[in-house]
Backbone as CSV, one residue per row, in Angstrom:
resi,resn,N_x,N_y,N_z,CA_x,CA_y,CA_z,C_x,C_y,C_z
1,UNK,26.912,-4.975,-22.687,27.060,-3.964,-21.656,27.002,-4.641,-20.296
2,UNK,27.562,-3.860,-19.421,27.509,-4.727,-18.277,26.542,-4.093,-17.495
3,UNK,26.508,-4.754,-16.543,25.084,-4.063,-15.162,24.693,-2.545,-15.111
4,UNK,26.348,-2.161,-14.805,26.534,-0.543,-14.550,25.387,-0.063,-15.586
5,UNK,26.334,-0.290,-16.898,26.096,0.769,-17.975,24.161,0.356,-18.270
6,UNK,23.873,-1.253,-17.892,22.565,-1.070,-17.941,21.471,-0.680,-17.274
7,UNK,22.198,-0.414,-16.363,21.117,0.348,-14.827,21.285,1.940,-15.447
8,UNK,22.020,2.532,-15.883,22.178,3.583,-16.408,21.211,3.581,-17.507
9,UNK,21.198,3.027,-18.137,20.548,3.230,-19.806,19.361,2.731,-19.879
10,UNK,18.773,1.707,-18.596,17.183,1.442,-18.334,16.518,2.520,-16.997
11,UNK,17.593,3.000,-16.440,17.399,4.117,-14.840,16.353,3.602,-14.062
12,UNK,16.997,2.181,-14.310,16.843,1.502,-12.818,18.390,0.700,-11.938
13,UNK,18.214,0.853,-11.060,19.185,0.349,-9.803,19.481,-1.215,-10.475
14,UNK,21.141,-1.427,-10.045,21.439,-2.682,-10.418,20.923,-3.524,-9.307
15,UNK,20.239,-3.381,-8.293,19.880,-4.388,-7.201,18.292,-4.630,-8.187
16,UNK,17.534,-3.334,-8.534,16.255,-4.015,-9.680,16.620,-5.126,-10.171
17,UNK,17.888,-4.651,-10.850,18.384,-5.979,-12.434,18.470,-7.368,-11.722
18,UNK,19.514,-7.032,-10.604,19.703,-8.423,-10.105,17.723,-9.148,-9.580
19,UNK,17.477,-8.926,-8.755,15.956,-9.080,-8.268,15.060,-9.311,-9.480
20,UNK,15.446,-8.852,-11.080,14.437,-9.000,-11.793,15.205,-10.511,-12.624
21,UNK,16.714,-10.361,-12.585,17.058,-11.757,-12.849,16.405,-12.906,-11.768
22,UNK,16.867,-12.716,-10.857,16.314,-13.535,-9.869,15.076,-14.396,-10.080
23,UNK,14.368,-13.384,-10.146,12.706,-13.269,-10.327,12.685,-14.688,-12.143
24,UNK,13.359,-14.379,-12.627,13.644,-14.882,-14.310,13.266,-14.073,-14.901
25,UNK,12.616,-12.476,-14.781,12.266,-11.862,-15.745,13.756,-11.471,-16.464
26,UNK,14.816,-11.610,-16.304,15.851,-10.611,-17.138,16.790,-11.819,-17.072
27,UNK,17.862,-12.155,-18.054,18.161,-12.726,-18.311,19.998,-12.458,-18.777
28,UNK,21.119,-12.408,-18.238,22.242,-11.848,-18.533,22.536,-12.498,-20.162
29,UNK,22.974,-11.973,-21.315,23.200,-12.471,-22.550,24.548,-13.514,-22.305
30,UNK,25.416,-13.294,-21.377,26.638,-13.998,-20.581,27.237,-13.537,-19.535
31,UNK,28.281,-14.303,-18.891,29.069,-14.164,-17.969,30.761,-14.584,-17.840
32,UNK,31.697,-13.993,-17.944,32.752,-13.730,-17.692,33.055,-14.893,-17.078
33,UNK,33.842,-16.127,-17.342,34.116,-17.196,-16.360,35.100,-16.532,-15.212
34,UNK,36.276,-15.938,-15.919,37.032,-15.464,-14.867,36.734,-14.715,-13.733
35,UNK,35.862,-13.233,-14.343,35.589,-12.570,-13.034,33.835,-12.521,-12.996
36,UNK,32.805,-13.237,-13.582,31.717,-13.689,-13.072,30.943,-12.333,-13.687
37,UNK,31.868,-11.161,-14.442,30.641,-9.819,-14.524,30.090,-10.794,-15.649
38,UNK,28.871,-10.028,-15.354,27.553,-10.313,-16.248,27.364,-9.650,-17.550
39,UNK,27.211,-9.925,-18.779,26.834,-8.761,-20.076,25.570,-9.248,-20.249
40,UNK,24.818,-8.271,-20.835,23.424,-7.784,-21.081,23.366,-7.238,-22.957
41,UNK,22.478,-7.996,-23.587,22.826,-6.942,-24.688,21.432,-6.063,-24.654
42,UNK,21.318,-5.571,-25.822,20.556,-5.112,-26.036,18.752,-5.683,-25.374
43,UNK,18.718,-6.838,-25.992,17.244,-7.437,-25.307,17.222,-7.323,-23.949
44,UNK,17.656,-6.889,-23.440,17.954,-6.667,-21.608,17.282,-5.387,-21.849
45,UNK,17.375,-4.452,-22.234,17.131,-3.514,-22.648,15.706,-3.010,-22.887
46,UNK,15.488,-3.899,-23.525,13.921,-3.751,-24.303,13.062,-4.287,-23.389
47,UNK,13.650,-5.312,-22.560,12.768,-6.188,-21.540,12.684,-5.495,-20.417
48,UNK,13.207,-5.112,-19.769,13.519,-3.694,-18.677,12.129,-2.534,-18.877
49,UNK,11.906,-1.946,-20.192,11.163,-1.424,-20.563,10.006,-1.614,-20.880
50,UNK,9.654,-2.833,-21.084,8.907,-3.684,-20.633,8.043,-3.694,-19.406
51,UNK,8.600,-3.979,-18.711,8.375,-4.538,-17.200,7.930,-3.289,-16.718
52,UNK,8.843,-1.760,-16.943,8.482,-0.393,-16.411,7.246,-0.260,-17.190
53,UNK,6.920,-0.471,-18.491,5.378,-0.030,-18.922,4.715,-0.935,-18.463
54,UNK,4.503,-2.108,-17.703,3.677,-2.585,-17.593,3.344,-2.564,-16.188
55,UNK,4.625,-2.143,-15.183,3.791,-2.030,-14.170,3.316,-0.055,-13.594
56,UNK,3.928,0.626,-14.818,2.866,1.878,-14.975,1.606,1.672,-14.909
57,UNK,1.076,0.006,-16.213,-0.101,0.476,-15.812,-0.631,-0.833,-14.957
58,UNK,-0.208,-0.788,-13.920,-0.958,-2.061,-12.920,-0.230,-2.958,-12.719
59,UNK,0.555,-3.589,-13.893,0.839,-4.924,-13.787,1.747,-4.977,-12.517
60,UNK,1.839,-6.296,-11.400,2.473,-6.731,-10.499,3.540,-7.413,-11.109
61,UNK,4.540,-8.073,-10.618,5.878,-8.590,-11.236,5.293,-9.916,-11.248
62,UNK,4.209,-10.320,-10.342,3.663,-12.005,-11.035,3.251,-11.967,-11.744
63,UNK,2.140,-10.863,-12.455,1.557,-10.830,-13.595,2.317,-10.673,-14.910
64,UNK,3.668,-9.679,-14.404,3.954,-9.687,-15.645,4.841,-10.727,-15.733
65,UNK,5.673,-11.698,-14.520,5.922,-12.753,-15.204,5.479,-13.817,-15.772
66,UNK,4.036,-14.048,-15.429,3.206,-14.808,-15.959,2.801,-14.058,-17.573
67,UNK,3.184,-13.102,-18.076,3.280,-12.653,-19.505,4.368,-12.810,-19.990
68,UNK,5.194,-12.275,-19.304,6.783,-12.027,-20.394,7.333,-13.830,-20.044
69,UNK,7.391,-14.588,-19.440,7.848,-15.610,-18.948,7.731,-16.922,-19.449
70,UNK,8.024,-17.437,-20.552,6.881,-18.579,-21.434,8.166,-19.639,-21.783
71,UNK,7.391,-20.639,-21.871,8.136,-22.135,-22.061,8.155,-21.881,-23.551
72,UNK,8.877,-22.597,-24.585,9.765,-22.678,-25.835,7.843,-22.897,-26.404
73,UNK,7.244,-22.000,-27.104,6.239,-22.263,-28.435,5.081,-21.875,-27.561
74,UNK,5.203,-21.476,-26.637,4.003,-20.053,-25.649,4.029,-18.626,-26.369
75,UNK,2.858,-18.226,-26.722,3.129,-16.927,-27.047,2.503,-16.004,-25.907
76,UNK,2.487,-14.912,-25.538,2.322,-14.034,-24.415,0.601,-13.524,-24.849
77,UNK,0.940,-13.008,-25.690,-0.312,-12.562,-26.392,-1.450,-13.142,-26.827
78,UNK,-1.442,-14.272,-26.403,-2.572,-15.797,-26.305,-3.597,-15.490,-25.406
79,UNK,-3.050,-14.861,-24.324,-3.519,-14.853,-23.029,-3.555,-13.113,-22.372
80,UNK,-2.985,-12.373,-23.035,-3.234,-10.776,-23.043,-4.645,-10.089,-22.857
81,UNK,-5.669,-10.659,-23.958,-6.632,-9.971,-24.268,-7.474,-10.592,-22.482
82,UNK,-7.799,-11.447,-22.461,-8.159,-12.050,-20.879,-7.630,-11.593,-19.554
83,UNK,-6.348,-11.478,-20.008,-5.637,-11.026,-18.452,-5.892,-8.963,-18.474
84,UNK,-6.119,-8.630,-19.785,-6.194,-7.194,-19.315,-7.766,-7.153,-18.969
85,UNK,-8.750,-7.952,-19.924,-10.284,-7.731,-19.286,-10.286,-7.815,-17.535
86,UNK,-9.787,-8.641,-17.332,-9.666,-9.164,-15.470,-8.999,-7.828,-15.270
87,UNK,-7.943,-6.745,-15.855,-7.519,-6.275,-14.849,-8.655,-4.574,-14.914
88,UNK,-8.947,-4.910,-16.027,-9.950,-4.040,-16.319,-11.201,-3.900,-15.512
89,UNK,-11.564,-5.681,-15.139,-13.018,-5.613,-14.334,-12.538,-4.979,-12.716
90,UNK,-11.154,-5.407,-12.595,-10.525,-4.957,-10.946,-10.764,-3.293,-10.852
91,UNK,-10.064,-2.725,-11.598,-10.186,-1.442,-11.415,-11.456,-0.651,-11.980
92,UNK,-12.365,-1.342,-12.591,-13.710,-1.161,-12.458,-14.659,-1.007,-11.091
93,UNK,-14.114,-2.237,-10.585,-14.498,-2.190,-8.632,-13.931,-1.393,-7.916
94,UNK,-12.480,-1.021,-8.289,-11.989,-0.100,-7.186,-12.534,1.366,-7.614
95,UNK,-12.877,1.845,-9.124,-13.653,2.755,-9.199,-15.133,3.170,-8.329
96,UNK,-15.982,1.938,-8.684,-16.829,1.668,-7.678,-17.140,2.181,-6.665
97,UNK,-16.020,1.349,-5.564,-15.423,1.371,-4.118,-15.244,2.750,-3.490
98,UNK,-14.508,3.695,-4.775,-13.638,4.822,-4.107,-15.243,5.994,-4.626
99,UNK,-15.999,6.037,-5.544,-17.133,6.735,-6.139,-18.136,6.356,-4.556
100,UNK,-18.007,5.285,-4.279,-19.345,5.408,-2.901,-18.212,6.028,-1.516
101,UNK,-17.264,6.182,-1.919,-16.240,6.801,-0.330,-16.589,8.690,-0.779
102,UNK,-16.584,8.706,-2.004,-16.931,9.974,-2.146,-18.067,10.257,-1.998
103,UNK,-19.125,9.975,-1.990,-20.096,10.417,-1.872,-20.872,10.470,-0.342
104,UNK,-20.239,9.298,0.332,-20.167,9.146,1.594,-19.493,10.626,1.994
105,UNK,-18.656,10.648,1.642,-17.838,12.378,2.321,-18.367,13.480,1.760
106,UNK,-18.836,13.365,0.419,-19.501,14.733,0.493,-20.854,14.846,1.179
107,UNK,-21.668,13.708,1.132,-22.962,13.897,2.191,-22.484,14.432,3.597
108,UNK,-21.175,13.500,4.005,-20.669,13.712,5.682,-19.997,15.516,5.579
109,UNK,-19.460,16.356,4.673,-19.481,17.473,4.481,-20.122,18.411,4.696
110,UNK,-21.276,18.132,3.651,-22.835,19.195,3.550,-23.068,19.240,4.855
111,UNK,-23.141,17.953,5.781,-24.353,17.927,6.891,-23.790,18.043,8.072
112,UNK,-22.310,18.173,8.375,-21.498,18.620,9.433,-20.905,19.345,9.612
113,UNK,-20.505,20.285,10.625,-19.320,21.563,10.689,-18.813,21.247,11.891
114,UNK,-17.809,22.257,12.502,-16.620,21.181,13.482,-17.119,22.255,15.045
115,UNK,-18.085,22.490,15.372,-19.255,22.907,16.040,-19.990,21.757,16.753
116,UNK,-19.872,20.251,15.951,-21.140,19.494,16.218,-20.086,18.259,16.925
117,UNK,-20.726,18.154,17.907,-19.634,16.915,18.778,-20.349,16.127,19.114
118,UNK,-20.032,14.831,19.837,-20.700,13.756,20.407,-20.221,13.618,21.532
119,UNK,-20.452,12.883,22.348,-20.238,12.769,23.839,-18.574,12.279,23.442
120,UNK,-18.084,12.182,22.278,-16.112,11.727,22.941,-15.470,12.842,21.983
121,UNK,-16.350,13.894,21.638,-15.514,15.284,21.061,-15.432,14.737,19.957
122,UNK,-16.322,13.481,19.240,-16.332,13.904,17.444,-17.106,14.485,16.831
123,UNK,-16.670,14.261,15.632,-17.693,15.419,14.797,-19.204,14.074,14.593
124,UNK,-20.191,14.423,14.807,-21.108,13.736,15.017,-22.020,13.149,13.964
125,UNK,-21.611,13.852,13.062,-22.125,13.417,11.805,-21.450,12.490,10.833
126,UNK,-20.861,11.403,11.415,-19.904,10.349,10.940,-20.808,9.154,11.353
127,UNK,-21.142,8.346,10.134,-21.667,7.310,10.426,-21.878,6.233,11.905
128,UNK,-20.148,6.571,12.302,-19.844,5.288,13.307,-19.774,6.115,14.923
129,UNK,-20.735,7.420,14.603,-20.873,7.911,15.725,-21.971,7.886,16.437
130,UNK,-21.905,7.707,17.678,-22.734,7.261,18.935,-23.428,8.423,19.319
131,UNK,-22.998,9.772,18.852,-23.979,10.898,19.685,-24.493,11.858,18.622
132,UNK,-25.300,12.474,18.786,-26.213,12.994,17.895,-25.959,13.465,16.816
133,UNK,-26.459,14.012,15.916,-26.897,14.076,14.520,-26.015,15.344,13.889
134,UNK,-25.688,16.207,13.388,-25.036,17.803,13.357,-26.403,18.216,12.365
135,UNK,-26.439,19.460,13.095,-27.734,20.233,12.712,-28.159,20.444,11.395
C-alpha cells in the first residue's frame, strides 16, 4: 500500500508516517525506482499501532524508539519490565505532586471568599500573599 492508503488505514497524517520514518520508527517495505512512491505492507501497519498504544499510555517517541528500535538479536521485551517500573515510579510523583496542589486548594477554598483582599486586590488567603489572612 502506499502512504495515502496507509495514513488512511492507521488515521494518521502522511507527514506522521514520513516523521516516524525519519525518526526510524517505520520503515517503507520498498520504493519505486522510477517515481520514488514508497509501499508499506502490512508490518507498517501493526507498527503504527504500536507507537499510537504506546504513546496513549505515556510513552514519548524516544522511549518508544528506544523499545521498538533494536540492532539484529535485541529483544524489546528484555528491557520492558524496567522501563515501565520507571515510568510507573514517574507518574507515581506526579500523582503525589498534583494530590498536595489539591489539597493546597481545597484548604485555600474553605478559608477564603472573594470579600477578602490584600492591599493589591487579592484574595488574601493565598499563600504568596502579603496582606492579611480571610476571616
Amino acid at each position: 500500500m502506499q502512504i495515502g492508503e496507509l495514513s488512511a488505514r492507521a488515521a494518521v497524517s502522511k507527514d506522521t508516517i514520513r516523521y516516524y520514518e525519519k525518526l526510524g520508527l517505520l520503515r517503507a517495505a520498498s520504493q519505486n525506482p522510477w517515481n520514488r512512491y514508497k509501499r508499506f505492507g502490512p508490518a507498517s501497519l501493526t507498527r503504527l499501532a504500536q507507537i499510537k498504544a504506546l504513546q496513549a499510555i505515556g510513552f514519548s517517541l524516544a522511549e518508544i524508539h528506544a523499545l521498538l528500535v533494536r540492532d539484529a538479536g535485541q529483544h524489546p521485551c528484555a528491557e520492558l519490565p524496567a522501563t515501565l517500573a520507571e515510568k510507573i515510579t514517574r507518574i507515581d510523583e506526579q500523582v503525589s505532586a498534583l494530590l498536595a496542589v489539591k489539597a493546597l486548594l481545597q484548604s485555600v477554598a474553605q478559608s477564603c471568599d472573594t470579600r477578602c483582599e490584600d492591599q493589591d486586590g487579592l484574595p488574601g488567603c493565598f499563600p504568596a500573599s502579603t496582606g492579611s489572612r480571610c476571616c
